[in-house]
C-alpha positions, 0 to 999 in steps of 0.5 A: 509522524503517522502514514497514510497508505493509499492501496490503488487499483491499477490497470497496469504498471510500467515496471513488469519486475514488481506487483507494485510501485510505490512512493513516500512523500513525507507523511503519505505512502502511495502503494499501486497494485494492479489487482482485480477490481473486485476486490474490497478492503475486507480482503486487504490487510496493511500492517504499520510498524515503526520503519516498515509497512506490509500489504497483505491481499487475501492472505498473500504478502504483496509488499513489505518494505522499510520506510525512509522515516520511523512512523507512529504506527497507533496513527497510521491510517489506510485507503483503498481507491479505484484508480479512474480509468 
């Protein structure tokens, strides 16, 4: 099984305690961050491990968590998009 994150923009997130909120539907792991939009990929790096996942944005870890099946991190895949507004 591979994963493939979507790293989004957001303008805002309804839970004030994490950066983030994320979900994993089978294969495909949505990770939404409110961050600047100015950001680009270069300065976003995911690392896939066989049960975990990390995001790491300009150098600063924002997500690191287990995921609920392992996954062949040599397929793993990652998008960022602008959430539309």
């Amino acid at each position: 099984m591979a994963v493939t994150v979507s790293v989004s923009h957001a303008a805002g997130l309804d839970r004030s305690d994490l950066p983030y909120t994320w979900d994993q539907m089978g294969d495909e792991v949505t990770i939404t961050f409110a961050i600047d939009q100015s950001l680009t990929k270069k300065d976003i790096e995911v690392e896939f491990h066989k049960q975990s996942l990390a995001v790491k944005i300009r150098g600063e870890e924002m997500f690191r968590d287990k995921l609920y099946t392992p996954v062949s991190p040599e397929v793993c895949t990652w998008t960022l998009a602008k959430k539309k507004t």
